[in-house]
C-alpha positions in Angstrom: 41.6 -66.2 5.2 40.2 -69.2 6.8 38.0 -71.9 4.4 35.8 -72.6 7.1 35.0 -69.0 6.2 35.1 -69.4 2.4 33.0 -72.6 2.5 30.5 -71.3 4.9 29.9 -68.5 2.3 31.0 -70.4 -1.0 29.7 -73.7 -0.9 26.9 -73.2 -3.5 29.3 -71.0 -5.9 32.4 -73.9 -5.2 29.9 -76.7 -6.6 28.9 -75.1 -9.4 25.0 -74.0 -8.5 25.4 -70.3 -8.2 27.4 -68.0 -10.4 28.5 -65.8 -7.2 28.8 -65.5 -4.0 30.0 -62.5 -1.6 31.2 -62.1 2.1 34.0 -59.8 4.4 36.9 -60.9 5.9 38.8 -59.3 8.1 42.1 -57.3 6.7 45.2 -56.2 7.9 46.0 -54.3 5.0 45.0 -54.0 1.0 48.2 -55.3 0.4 47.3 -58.5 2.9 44.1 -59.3 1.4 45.5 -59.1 -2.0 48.2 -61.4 -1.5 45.4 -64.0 -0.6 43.1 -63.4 -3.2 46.4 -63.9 -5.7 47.4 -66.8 -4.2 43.5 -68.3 -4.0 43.0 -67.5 -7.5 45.8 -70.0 -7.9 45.2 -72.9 -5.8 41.8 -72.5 -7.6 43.2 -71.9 -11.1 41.4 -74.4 -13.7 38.5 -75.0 -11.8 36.8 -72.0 -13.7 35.8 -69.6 -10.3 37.8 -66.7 -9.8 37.9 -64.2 -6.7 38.3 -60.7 -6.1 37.8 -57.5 -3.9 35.1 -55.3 -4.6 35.8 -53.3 -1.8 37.0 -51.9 1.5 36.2 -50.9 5.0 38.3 -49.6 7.8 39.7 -53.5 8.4 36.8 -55.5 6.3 37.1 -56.5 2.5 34.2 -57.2 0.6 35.3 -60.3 -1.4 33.7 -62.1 -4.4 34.2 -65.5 -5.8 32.3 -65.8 -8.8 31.8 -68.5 -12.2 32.3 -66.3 -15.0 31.4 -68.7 -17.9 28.0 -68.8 -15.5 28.2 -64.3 -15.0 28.3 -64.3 -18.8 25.8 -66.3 -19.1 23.7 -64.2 -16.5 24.9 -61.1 -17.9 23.5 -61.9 -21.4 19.8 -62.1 -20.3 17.9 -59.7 -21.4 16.0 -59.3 -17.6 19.3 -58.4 -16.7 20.8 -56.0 -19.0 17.4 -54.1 -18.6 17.7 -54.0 -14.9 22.0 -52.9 -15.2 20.7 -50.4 -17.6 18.6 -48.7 -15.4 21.5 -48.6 -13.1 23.4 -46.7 -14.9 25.6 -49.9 -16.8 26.0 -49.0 -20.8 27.1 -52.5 -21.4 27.0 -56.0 -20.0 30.5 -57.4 -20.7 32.3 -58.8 -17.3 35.3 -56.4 -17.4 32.7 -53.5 -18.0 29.9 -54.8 -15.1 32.5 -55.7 -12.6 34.3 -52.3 -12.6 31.0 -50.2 -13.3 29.7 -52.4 -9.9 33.5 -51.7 -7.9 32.4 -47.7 -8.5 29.1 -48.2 -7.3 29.7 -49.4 -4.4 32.6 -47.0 -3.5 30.7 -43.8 -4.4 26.9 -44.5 -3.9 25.7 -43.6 -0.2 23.3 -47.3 -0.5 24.7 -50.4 -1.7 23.5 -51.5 -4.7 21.2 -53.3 -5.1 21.7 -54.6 -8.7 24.5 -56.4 -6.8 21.8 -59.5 -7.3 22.2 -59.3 -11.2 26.1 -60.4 -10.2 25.0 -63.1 -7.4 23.2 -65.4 -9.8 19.8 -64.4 -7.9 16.6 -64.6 -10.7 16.3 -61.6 -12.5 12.4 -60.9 -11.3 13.7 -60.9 -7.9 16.3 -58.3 -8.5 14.4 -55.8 -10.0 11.4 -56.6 -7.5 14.0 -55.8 -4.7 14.9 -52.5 -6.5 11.6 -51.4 -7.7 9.8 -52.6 -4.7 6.4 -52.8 -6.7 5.1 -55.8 -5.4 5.1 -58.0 -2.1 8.0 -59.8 -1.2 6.9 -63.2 -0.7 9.9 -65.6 0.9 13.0 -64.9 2.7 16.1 -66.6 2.3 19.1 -66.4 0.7 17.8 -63.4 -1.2 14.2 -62.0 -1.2 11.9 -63.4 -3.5 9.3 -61.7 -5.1 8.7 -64.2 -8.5 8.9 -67.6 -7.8 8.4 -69.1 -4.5 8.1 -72.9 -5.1 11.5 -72.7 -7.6 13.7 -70.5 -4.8 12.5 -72.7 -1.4 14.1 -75.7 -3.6 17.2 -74.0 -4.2 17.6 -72.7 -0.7 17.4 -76.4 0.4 19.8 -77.0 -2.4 22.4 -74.2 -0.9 22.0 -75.3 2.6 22.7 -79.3 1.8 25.4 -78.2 -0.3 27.1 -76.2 2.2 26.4 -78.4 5.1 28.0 -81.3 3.1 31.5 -79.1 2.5 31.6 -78.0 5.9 31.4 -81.7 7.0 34.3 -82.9 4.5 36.3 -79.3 5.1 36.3 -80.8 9.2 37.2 -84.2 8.1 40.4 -83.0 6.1 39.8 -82.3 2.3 41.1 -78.9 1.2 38.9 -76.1 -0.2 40.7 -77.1 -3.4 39.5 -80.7 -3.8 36.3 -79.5 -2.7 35.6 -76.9 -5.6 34.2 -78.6 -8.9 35.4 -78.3 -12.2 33.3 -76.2 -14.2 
């Protein structure tokens, strides 16, 4: 899997601003993609992210690379147990969330959207994507329909970040040396 790739979708999640982040990448096989995700969860062993399938298409893999001292964290909130709760999630313990989230998204005919809940995104904005009660007001990495002011800086946040590890990923530092301790 190429870091230009992982960086391009990571950044934010490698330096320690966002719990999560998500993007495909083209797979030979289940076995093929696994093998990477092993051997990335190495290289990347102590630095606190870890990274893992959620699931397939015909030659695509849905991959996440996540914080999980920062999911816990996100899981805990009470905005967000309420919102996994009326998903269908009985508990909010990683182990539990992740797999509950894996089924979802292999048996439900729409994605879902609680998927936010696991992305770091604010908990209003989750549940305003899901329950769709009032306006969306900003576009970005994620629709926001709470706090405009607060999302627009981290957007800007996200784009610097990831503009900065693209430019040192092209002038020869490793997605390794990149990632921060966290």
């Amino acid at each position: 899997m190429p870091e230009r790739l992982i960086v391009s979708f990571c950044a934010p999640t490698m330096a320690g601003l966002k719990t999560a982040s998500l993007f495909t990448a083209d797979c030979e096989s289940r076995s093929a993609i696994l093998r990477e995700i092993t051997q990335m969860n190495r290289m990347l062993e102590g630095k606190g992210i870890r990274v893992m399938v959620l699931g397939y298409t015909k030659n695509r893999a849905l991959i996440y690379m996540f914080r999980p001292k920062m999911l816990v964290k996100d899981l805990a909130s009470p905005q967000t147990a309420e919102i996994l709760a009326s998903c269908g999630y009985r508990e909010c313990s990683i182990g539990y969330c992740l797999s509950r989230l894996i089924r979802r998204l292999k048996d439900s005919s729409e994605f879902p959207h609680e998927i936010g809940c696991f992305l770091g995104y604010p908990p209003e904005d989750v549940a305003g994507f899901i329950n769709r009660d009032k306006p969306c007001i900003m576009n970005g990495f994620w629709r926001v329909y709470g706090n405009a002011d607060e999302a627009a800086k981290l957007f800007q946040k996200y784009r610097t970040c990831t503009d900065i590890f693209l430019r040192n990923l092209c002038a020869g530092q490793d997605m390794v040396r990149l990632t921060v301790t966290g």
